[in-house]
C-alpha positions as protocol buffer text, in pm:
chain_id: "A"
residue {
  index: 1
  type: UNK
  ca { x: 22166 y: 24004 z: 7742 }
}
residue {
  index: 2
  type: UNK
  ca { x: 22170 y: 23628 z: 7623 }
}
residue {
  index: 3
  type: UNK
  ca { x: 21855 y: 23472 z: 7486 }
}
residue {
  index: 4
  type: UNK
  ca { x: 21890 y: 23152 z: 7660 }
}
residue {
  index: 5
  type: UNK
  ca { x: 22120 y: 23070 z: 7941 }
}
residue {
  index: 6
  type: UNK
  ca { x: 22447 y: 22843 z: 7931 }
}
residue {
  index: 7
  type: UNK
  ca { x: 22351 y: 22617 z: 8181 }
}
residue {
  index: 8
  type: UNK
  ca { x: 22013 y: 22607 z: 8038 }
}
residue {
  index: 9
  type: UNK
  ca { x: 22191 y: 22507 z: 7739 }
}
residue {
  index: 10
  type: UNK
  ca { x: 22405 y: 22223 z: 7923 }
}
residue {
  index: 11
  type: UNK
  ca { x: 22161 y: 22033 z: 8077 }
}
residue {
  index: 12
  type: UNK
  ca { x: 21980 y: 22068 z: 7743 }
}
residue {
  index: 13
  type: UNK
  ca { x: 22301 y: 21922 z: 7567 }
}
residue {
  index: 14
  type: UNK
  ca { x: 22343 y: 21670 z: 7880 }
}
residue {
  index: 15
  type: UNK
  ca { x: 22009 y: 21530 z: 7884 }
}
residue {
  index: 16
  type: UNK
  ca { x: 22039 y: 21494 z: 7522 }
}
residue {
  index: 17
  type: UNK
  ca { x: 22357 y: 21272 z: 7578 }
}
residue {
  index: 18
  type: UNK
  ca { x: 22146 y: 21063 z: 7865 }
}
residue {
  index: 19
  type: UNK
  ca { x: 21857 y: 20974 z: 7631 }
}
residue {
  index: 20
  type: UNK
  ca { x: 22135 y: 20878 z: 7360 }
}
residue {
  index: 21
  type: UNK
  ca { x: 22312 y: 20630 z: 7604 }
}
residue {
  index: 22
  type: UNK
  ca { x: 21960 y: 20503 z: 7722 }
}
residue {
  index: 23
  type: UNK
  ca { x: 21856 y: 20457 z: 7376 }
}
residue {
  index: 24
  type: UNK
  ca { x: 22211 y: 20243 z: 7338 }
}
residue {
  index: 25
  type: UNK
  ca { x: 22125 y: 20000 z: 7660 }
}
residue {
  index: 26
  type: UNK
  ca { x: 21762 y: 19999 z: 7523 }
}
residue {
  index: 27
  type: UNK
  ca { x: 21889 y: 19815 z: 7175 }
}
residue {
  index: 28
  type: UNK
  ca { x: 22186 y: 19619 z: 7404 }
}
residue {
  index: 29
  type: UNK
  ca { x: 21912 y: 19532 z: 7658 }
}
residue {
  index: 30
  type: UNK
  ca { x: 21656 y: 19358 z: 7327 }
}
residue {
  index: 31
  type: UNK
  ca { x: 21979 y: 19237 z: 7140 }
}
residue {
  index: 32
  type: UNK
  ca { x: 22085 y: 19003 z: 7399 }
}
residue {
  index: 33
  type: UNK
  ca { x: 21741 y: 18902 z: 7468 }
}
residue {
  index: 34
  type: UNK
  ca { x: 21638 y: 18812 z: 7143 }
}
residue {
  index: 35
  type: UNK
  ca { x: 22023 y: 18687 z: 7068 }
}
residue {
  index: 36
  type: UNK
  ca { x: 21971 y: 18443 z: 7394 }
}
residue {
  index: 37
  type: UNK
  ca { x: 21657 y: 18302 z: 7264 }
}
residue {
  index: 38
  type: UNK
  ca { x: 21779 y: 18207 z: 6939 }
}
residue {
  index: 39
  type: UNK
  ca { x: 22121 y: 17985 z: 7064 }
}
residue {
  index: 40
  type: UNK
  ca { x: 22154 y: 17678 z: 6956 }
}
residue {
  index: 41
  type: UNK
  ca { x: 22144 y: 17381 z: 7156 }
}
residue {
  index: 42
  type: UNK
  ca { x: 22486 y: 17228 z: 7189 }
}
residue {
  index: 43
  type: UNK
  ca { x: 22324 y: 16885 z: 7322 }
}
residue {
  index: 44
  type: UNK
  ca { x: 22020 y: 16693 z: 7161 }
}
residue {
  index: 45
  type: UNK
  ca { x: 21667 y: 16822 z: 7335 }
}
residue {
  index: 46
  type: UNK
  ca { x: 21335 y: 16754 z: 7310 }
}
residue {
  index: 47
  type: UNK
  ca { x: 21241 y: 17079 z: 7100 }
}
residue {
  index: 48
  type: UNK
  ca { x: 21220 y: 17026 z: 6775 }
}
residue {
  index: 49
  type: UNK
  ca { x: 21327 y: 17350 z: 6631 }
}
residue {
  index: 50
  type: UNK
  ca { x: 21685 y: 17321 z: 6801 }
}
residue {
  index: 51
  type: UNK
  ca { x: 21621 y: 17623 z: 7060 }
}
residue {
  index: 52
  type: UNK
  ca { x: 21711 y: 17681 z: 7393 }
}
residue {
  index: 53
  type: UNK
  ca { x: 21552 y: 17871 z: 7675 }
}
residue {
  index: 54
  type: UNK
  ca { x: 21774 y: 18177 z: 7739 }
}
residue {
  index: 55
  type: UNK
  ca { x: 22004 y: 18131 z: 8071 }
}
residue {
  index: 56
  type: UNK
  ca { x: 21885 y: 18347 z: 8390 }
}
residue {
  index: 57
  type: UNK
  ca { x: 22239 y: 18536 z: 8342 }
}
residue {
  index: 58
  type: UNK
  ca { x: 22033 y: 18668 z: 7963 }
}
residue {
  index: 59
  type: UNK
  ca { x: 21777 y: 18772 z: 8134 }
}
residue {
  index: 60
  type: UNK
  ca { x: 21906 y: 18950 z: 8440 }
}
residue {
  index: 61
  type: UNK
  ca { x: 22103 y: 19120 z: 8187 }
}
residue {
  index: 62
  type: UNK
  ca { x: 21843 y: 19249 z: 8005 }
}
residue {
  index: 63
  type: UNK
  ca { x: 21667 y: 19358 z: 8268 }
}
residue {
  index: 64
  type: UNK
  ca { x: 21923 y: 19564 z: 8390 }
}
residue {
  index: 65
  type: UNK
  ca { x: 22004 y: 19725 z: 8113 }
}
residue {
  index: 66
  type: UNK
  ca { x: 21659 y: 19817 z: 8041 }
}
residue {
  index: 67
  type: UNK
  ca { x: 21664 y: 19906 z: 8402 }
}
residue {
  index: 68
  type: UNK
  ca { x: 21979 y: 20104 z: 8388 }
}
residue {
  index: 69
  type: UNK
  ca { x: 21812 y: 20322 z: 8112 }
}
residue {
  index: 70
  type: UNK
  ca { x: 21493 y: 20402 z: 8280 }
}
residue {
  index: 71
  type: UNK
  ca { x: 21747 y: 20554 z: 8590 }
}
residue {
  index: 72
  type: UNK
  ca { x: 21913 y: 20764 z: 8267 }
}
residue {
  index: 73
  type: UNK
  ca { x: 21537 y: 20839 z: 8149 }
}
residue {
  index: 74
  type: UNK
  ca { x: 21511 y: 20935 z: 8532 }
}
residue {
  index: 75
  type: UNK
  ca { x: 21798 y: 21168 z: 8536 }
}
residue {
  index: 76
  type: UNK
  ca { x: 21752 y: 21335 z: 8215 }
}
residue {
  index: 77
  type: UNK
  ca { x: 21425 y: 21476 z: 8332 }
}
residue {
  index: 78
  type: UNK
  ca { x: 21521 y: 21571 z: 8671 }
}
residue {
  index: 79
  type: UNK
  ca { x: 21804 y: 21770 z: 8495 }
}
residue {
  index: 80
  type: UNK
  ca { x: 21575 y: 21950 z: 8226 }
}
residue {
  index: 81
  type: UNK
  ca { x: 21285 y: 21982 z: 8506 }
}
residue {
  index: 82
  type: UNK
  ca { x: 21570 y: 22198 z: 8756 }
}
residue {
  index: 83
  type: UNK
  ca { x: 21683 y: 22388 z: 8445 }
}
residue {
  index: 84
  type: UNK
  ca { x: 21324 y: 22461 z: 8345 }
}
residue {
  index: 85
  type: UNK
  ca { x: 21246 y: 22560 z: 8752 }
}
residue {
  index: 86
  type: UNK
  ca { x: 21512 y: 22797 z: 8754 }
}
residue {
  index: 87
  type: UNK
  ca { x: 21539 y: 22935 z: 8412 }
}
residue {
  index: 88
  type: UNK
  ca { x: 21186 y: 23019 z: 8251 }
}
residue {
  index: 89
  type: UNK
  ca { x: 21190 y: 23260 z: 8001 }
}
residue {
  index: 90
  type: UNK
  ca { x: 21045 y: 23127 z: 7685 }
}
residue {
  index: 91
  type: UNK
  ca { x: 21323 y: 23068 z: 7470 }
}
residue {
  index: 92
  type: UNK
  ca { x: 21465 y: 22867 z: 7740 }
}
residue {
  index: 93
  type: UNK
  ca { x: 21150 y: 22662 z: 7780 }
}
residue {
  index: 94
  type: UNK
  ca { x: 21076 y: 22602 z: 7427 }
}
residue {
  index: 95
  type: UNK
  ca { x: 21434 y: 22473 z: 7421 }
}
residue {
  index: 96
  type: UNK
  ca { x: 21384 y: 22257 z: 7730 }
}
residue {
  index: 97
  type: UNK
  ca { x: 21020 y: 22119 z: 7581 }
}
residue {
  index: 98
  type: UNK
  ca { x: 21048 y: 21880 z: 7262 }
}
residue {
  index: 99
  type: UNK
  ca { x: 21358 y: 21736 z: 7474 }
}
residue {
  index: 100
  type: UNK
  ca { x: 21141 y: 21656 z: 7784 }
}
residue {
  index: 101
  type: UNK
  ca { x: 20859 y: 21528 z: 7523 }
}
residue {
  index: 102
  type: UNK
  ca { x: 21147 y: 21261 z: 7401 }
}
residue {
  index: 103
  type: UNK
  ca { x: 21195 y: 21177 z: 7730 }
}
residue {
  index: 104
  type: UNK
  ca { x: 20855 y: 21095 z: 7740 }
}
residue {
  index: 105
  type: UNK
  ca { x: 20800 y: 20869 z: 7449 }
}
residue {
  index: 106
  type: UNK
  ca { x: 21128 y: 20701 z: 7525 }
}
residue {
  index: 107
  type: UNK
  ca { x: 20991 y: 20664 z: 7867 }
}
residue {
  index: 108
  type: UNK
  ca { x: 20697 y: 20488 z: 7750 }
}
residue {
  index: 109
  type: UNK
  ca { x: 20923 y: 20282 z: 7495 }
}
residue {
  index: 110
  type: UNK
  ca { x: 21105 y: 20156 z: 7795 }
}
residue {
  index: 111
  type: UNK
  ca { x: 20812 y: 20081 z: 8008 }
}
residue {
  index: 112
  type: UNK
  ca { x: 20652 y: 19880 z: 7699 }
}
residue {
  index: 113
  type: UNK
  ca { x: 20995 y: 19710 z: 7633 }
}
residue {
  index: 114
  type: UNK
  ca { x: 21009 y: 19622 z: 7982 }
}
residue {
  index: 115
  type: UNK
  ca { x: 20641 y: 19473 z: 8034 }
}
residue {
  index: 116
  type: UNK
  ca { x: 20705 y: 19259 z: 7690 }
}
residue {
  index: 117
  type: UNK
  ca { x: 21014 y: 19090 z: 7804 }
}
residue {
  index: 118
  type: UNK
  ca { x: 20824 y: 18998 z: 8125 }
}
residue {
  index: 119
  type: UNK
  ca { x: 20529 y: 18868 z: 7942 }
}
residue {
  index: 120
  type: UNK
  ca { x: 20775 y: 18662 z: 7732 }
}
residue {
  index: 121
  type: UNK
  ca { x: 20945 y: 18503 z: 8042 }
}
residue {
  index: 122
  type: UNK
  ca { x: 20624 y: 18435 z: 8179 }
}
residue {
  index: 123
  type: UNK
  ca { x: 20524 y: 18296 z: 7836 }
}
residue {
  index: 124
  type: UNK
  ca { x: 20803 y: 18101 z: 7810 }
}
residue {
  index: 125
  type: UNK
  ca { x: 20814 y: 17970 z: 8152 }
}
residue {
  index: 126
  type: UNK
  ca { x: 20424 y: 17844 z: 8146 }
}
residue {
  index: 127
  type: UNK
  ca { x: 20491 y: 17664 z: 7791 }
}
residue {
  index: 128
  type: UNK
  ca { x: 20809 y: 17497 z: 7979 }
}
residue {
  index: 129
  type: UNK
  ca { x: 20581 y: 17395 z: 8289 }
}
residue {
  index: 130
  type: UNK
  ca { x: 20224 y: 17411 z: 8185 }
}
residue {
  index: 131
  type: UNK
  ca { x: 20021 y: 17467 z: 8490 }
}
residue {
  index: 132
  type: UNK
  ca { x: 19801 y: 17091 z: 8606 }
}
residue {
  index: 133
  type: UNK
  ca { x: 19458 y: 17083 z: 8515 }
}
């Protein structure tokens, strides 16, 4: 008689994978974010500190990377949520349960992540065209 189950054990291992790669796209998704906003102007502008706004192609980007991740997030807990459905016994679920809490937090990383790079568009955008009095 095993203790815990091999598949329980794969879609353990699996979702651990999932959050890994989702935790990659997270860092891709702020890297070329932040790395857009910080170019260099090639041609002489009115800004003063030599910036640039970031190109739509940045930002679409970054969205979908951050995007892409939350569908990883997604899939990592449907897998541990089936494994935990059909496999119960307690080993198996305390196995199963610190990895669904990551998914969690990293979850509600992504979801910040996500509403501060809106904000900063948004932020951006109304500095670029203030609205008329």
């Amino acid at each position: 008689m095993r203790l815990i189950h091999p598949e329980v054990l794969f879609a353990a291992g699996y979702a651990i994978f999932l959050l890994l790669v989702s935790r990659v796209l997270r860092w891709r998704a702020d890297r070329i974010f932040h790395l857009a906003t910080r170019m260099k102007a090639t041609t002489p502008s009115d800004n003063t500190d030599g910036l640039v706004e970031p190109s739509w192609a940045h930002g679409l980007a970054a969205r979908f990377r951050l995007g892409l991740s939350g569908v990883l997030l997604s899939l990592a807990g449907f897998l541990l949520l089936a494994a935990g459905w059909r496999f119960h016994t307690p080993a198996e679920i305390s196995l199963l349960a610190p990895i669904a809490a990551w998914i969690v937090m990293r979850g509600r990383e992504l979801y910040r992540a996500r509403s501060s790079l809106m904000l900063n568009v948004k932020s951006r955008n109304n500095q670029k065209n203030p609205a008329p009095i």
